[in-house]
KEVO-422236 format. One record per residue (C-alpha): x negated, y negated, z negated; residue number from 1. Coordinates in steps of 0.2 Angstrom, whole numbers. Each point is the difference from the previous one (the first is absolute). Layout:
+-------+-------+-------+-----+
:  east : north :    up :   i :
+-------+-------+-------+-----+
:     X :     Y :     Z : NUM :
...
+-------+-------+-------+-----+
REM end
This chain:
+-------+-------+-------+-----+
:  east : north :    up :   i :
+-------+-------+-------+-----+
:  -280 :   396 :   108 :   1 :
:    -7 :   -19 :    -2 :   2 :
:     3 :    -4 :    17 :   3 :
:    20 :     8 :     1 :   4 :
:     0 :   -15 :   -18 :   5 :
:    -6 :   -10 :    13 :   6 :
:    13 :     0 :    12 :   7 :
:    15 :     1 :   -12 :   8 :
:    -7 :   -18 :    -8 :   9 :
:    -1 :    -9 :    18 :  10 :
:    16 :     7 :     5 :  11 :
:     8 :    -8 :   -16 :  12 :
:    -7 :   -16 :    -1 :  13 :
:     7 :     0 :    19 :  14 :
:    18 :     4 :    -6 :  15 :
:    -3 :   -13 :   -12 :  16 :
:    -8 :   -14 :    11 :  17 :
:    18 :     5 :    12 :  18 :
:    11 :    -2 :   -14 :  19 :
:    -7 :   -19 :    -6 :  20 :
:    -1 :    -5 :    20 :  21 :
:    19 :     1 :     1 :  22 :
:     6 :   -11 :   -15 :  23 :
:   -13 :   -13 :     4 :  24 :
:     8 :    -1 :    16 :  25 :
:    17 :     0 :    -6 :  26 :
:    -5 :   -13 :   -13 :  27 :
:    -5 :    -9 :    12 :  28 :
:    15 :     0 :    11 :  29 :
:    11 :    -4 :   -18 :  30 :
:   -11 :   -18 :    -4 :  31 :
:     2 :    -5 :    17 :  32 :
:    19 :     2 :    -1 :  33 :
:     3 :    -6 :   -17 :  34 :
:   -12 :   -15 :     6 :  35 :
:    12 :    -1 :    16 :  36 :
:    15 :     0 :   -11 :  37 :
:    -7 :   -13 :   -13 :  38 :
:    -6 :   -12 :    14 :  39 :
:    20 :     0 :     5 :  40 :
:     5 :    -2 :   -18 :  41 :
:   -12 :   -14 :    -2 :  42 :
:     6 :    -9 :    17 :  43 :
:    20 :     1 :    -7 :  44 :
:    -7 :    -7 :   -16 :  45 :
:    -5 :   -14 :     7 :  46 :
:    14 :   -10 :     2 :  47 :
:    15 :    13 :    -6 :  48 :
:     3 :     5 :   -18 :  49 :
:    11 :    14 :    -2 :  50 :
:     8 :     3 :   -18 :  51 :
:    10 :    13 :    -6 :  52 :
:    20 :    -3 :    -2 :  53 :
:    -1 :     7 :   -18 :  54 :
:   -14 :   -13 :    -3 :  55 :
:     8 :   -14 :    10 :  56 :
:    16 :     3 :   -11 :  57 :
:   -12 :    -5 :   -16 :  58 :
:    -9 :   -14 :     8 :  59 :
:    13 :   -14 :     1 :  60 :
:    -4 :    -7 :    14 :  61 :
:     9 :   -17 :     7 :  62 :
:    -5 :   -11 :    14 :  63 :
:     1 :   -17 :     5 :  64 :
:     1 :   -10 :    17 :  65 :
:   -18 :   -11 :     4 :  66 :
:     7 :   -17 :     2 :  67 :
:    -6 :   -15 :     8 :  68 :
:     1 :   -15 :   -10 :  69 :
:    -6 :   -19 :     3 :  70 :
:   -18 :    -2 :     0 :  71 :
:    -9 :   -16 :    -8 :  72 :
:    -9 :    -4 :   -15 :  73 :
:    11 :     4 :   -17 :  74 :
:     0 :     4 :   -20 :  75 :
:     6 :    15 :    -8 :  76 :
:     8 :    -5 :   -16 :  77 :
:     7 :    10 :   -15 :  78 :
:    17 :    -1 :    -7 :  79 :
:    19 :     7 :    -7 :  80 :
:    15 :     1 :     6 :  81 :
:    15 :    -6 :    -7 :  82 :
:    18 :    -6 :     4 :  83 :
:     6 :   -16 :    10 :  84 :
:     1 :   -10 :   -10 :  85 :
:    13 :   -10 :    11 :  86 :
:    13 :    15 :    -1 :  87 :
:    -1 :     6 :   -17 :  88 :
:     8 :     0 :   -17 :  89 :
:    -2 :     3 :   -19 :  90 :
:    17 :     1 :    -5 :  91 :
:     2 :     2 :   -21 :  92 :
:    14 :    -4 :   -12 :  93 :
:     5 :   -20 :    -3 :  94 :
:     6 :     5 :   -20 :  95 :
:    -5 :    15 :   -11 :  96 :
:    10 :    14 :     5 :  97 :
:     2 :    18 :    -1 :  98 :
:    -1 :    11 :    18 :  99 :
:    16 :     9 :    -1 : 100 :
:    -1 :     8 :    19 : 101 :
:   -15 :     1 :    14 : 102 :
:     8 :    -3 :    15 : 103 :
:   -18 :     0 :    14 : 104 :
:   -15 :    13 :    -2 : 105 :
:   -20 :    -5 :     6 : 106 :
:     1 :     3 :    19 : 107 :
:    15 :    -4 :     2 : 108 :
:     6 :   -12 :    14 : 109 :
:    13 :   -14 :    -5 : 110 :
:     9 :   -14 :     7 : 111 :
:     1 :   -19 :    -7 : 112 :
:    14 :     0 :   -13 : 113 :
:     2 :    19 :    -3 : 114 :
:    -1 :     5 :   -18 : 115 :
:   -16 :     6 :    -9 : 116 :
:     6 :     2 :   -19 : 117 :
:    14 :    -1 :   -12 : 118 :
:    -4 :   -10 :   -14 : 119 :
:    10 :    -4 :   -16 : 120 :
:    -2 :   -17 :   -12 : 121 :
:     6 :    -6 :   -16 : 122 :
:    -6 :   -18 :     4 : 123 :
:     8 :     2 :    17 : 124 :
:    19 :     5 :    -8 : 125 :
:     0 :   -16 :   -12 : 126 :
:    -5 :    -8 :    17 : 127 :
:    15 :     6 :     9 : 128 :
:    10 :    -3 :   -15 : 129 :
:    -3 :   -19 :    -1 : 130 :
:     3 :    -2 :    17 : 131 :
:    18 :    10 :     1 : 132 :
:     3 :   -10 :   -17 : 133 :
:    -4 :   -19 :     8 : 134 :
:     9 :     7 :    16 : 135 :
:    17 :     3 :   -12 : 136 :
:    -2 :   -18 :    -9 : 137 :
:    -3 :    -9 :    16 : 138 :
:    16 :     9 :    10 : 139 :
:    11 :    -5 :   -20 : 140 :
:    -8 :   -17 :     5 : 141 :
:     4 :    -4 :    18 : 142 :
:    17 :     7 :    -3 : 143 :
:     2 :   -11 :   -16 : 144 :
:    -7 :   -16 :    10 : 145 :
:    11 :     4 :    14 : 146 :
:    17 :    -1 :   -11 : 147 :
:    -6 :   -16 :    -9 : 148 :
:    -2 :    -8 :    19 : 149 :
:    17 :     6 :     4 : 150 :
:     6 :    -8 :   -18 : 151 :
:    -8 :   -15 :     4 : 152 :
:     6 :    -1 :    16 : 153 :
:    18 :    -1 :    -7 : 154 :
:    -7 :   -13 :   -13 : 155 :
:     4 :    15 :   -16 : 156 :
:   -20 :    -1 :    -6 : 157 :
:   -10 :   -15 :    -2 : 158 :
:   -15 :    -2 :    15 : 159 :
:   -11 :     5 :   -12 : 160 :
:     5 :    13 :    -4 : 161 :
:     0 :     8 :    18 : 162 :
:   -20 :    -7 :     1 : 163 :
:    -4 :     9 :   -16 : 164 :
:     7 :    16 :     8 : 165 :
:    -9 :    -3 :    16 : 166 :
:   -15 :    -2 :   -10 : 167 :
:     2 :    15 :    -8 : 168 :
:     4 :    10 :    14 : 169 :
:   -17 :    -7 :     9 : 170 :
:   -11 :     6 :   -16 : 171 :
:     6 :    17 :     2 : 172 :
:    -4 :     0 :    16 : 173 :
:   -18 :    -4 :    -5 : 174 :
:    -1 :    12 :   -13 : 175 :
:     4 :    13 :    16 : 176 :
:   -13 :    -7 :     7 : 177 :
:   -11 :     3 :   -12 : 178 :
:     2 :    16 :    -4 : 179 :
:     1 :     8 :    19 : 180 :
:   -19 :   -10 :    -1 : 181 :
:    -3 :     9 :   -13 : 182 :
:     6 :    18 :     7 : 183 :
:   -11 :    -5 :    17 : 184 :
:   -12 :    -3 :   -11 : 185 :
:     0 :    20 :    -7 : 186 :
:    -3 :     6 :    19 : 187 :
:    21 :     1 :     2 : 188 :
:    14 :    -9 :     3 : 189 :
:    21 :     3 :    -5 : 190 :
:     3 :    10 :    16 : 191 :
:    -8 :    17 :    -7 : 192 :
:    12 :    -2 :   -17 : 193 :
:    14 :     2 :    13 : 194 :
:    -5 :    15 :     7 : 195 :
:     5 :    11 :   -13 : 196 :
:   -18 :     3 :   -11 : 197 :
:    -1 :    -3 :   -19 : 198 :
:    -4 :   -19 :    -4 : 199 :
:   -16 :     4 :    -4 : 200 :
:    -8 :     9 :    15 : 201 :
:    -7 :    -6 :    16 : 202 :
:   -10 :     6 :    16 : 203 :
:   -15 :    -5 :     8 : 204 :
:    -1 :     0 :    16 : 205 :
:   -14 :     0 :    14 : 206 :
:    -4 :   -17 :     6 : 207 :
:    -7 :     6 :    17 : 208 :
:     0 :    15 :    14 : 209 :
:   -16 :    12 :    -7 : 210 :
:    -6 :    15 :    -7 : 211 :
:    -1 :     0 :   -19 : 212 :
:   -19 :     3 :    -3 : 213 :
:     2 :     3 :   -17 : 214 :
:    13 :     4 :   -15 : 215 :
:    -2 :    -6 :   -19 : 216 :
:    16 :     3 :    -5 : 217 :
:     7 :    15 :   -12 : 218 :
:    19 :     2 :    -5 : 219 :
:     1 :    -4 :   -18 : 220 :
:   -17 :   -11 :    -1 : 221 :
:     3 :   -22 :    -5 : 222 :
:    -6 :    -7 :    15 : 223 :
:   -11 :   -16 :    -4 : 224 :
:     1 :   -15 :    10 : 225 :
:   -17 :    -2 :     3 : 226 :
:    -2 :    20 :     8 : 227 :
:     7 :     3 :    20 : 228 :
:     9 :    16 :     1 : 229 :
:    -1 :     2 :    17 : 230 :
:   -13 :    -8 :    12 : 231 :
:     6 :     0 :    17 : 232 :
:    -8 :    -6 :    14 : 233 :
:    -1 :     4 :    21 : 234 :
:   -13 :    12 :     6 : 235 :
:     0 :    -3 :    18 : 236 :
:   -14 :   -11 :    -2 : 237 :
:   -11 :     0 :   -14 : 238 :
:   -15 :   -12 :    -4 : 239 :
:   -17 :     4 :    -2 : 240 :
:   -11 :   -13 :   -10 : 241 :
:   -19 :     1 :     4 : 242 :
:   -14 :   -11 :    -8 : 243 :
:   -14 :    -5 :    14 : 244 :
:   -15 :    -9 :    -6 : 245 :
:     2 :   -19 :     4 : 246 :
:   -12 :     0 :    14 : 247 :
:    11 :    11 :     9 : 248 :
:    17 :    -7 :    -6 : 249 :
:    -2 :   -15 :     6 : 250 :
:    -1 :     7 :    19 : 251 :
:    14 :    10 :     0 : 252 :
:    13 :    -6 :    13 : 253 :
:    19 :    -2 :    -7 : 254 :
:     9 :    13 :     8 : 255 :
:   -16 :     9 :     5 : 256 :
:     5 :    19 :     3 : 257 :
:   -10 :    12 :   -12 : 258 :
:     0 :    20 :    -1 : 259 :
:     4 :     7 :   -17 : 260 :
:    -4 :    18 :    -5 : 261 :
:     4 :     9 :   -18 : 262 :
:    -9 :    13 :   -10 : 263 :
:    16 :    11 :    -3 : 264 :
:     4 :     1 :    20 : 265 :
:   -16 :     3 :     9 : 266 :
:    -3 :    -1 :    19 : 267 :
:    16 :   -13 :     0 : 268 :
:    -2 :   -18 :     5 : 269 :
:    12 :   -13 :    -2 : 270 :
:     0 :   -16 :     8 : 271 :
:     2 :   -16 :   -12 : 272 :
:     1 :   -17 :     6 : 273 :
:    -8 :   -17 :   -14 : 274 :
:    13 :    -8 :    -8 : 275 :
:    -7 :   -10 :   -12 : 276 :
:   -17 :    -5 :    -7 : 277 :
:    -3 :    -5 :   -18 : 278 :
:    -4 :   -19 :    -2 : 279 :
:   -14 :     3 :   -15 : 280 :
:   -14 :    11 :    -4 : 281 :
:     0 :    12 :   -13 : 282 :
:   -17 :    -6 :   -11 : 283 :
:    -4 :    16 :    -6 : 284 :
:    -1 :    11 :    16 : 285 :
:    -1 :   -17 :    13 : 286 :
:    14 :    10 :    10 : 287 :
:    16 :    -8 :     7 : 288 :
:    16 :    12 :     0 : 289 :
:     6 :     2 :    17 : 290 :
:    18 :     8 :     4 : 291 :
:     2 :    11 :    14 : 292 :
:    20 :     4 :     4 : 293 :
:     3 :    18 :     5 : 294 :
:    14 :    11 :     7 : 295 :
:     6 :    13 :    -4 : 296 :
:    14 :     8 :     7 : 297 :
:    -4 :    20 :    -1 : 298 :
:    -2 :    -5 :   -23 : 299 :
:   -14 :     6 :     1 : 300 :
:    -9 :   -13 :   -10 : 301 :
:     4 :    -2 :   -18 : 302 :
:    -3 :   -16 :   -11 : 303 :
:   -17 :     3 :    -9 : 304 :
:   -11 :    10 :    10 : 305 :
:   -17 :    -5 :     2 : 306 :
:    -5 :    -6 :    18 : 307 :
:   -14 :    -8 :    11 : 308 :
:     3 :   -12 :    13 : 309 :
:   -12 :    -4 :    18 : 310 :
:     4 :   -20 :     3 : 311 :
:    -8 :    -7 :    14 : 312 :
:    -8 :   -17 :    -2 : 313 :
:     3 :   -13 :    13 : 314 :
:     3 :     6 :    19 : 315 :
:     4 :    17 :     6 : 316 :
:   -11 :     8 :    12 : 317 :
:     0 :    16 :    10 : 318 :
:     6 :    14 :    -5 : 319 :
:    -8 :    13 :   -10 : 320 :
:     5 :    20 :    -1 : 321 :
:     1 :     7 :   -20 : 322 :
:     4 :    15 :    -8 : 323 :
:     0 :     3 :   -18 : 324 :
:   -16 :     1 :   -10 : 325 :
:     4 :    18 :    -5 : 326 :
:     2 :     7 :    17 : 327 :
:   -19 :    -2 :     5 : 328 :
:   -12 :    12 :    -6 : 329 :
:   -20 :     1 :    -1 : 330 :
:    -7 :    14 :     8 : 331 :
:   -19 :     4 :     4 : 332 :
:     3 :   -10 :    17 : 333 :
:    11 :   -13 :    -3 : 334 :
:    15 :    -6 :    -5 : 335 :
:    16 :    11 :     7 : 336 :
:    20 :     0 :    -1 : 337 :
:    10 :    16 :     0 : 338 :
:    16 :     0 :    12 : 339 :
:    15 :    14 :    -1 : 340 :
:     1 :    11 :    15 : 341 :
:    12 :    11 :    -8 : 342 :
:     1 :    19 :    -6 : 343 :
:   -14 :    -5 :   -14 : 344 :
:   -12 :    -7 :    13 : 345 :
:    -8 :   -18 :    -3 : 346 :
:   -11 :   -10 :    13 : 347 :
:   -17 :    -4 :    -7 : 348 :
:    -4 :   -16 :     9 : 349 :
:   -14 :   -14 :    -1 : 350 :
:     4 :   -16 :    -4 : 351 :
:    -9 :   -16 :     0 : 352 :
:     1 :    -7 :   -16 : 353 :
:     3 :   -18 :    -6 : 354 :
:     6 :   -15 :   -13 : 355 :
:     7 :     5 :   -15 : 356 :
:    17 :   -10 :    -2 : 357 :
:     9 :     4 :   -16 : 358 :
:     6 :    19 :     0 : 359 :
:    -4 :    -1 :    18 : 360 :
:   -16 :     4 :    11 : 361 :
:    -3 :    -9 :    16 : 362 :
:    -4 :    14 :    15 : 363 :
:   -10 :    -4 :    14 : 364 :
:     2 :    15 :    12 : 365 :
:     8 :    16 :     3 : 366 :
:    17 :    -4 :    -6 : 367 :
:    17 :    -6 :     8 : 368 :
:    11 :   -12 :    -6 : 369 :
:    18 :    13 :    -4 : 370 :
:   -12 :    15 :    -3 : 371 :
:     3 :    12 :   -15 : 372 :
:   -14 :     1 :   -12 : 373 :
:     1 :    10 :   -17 : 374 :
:    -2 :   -10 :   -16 : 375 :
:     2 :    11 :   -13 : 376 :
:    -8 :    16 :     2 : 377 :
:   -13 :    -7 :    10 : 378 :
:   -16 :     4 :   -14 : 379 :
:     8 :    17 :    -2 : 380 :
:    -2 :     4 :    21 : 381 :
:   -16 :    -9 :    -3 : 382 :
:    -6 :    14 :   -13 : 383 :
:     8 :    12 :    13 : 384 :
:   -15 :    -5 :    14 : 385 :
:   -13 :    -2 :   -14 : 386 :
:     5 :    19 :    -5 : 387 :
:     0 :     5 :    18 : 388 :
:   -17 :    -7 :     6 : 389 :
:    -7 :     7 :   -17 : 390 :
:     4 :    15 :     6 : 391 :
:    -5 :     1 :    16 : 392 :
:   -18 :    -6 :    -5 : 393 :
:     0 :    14 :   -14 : 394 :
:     5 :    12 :    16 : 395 :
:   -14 :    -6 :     8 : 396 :
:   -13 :     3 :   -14 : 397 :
+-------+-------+-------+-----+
REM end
């Protein structure tokens, strides 16, 4: 009986030493695959970021060219934007008046001469009045000097008398004079009062082609001479006023070409050529205001915004390749850009990494001049190879 216990033991720890051979295999077999499969993952990962199209919706991705600029020793300089001043308008009331009809909204495109408001004046009516009543006095006077010339003529009235009308005549005429001064004067002149309006309204009227920037004008408010209703001005081409320290101002070249970039359009440069530099030194902060011209055809730009401006100093030399500061990222092993290959895949590729030159970053190597490269939403893809590589190392363990 103990040896038959015996046998049954032996034959069931053999069962069981089959029975845990086989999954060792098979386990085996699955690490060496998954291993297999990880090792291709990790070789796609290295220079291809795939993301999800849901997520890609969410990211807010936009991209920018790498640019080749003119090389050389230069200042980046702080500054605002604001209108030209050599095409622009603050256009107010000459008299007290009320605003009887708006005839131009802000945004608005307008011609020189086209109306911008109805006003309406009582100092304007006694205006128009005095200059209709000298106009009726001096036609009663010429007509009265002309018959004492025809008397006189025929020897009826004295000589005198014919100079004294003459006199008369020509002191009316003054007193017309006068009072169409004193309607030009009030922003106006008589031709309005023939056009049909009450005597005491008048228009105001662009004074150049332009946008109207801004409106200060409500029907039914007094407008005050000393407040612009509208402020009109051409945006084509704006000017941005830096402040460079003194050392640095007084080596920028006249007409020097500078690169301007703004913090509400990232990954967009505009060129800006030096159109004037300030004759005196601000004492407080030793800077010299510099003012850079700049287009802008698409109106994209808008009088205000804040900016910061790369000016060379002296001489050009050769050219550099730059992309936006944002669009390079750290990673464990350097410094790499992201480019867009389509369908939610991004290029992870090393760059060499160099000057910083306002919003701007000099590169060294592995980018093109023309090349696409993601601005914003390049941290996010960042985080997305961070995450990856964190997982694969967790894998690993």
């Amino acid at each position: 009986m103990k040896s038959l216990h015996h046998v049954i033991l032996v034959c069931l720890l053999g069962v069981c030493a089959c029975k845990r051979e086989t999954p060792q295999h098979e386990e085996g077999h699955d690490h060496e695959r998954e291993a297999q499969a990880h090792a291709h993952r990790e070789g796609e990962d290295e220079t291809l970021v795939h993301i999800d199209p849901e997520m890609l919706r969410d990211l807010r991705i936009t991209t920018a060219p790498v640019q080749e600029r003119p090389g050389g020793e230069g200042v980046t300089a702080l500054g605002e934007l604001g209108v030209n001043e050599n095409a622009y308008a603050e256009v107010a009331s000459p008299i007290p008046a009320r605003v009887l009809s708006l005839q131009a909204s802000p945004g608005q495109q307008v011609k020189k001469g086209q109306p911008l408001v109805e006003l309406q004046s009582p100092e304007l009516g006694r205006a128009r009045a005095a200059l209709q009543s000298a106009q009726a006095r001096a036609s009663a006077a010429r007509q009265a000097a002309e018959r004492k010339r025809t008397l006189g003529a025929e020897r009826i009235v004295a000589q005198k008398d014919v100079q004294a009308a003459e006199a008369e005549a020509a002191s009316a005429e003054a007193d017309v004079g006068a009072a169409h001064a004193e309607l030009l004067a009030l922003g106006v002149d008589e031709q309005e009062a023939a056009r049909g309006r009450a005597a005491a309204g008048f228009t105001l009227r662009s004074p150049l082609d332009g946008t109207v920037i801004e409106r200060g004008a409500v029907v039914g408010q007094m407008a005050d001479p000393s407040r612009a209703l509208f402020h009109i001005g051409d945006l084509s081409r704006l000017w941005l006023t830096v402040h460079a320290f003194e050392r640095d101002a007084v080596r920028i070249p006249l007409g020097a070409t500078a690169r301007a970039t703004f913090a509400a359009l990232p990954g967009k440069d505009f060129t800006a050529k030096v159109g004037f530099i300030g004759q005196r030194v601000d004492p407080a902060s030793r800077t010299i205001p510099v003012r850079l011209e700049v287009d802008n055809p698409d109106g994209l730009l808008r009088p205000g915004m804040s900016a910061s401006a790369f000016i060379p100093l002296g001489e050009s030399g050769a050219p550099m390749t730059t992309v936006p500061a944002a669009a390079l990222q750290r990673l464990e092993d350097g410094w790499f850009a992201f480019l867009p290959k389509g369908d939610g895949t991004f290029e992870r590729r090393a760059v060499g990494r160099g000057r910083t030159l306002s919003g701007d970053v000099e590169v060294l190597s592995g980018l093109k001049a023309g090349e696409q490269v993601v601005v914003e939403g390049a941290f996010l893809l960042k985080a997305e190879v961070e995450k990856s590589r964190g997982g694969g190392e967790h894998h690993e363990h």
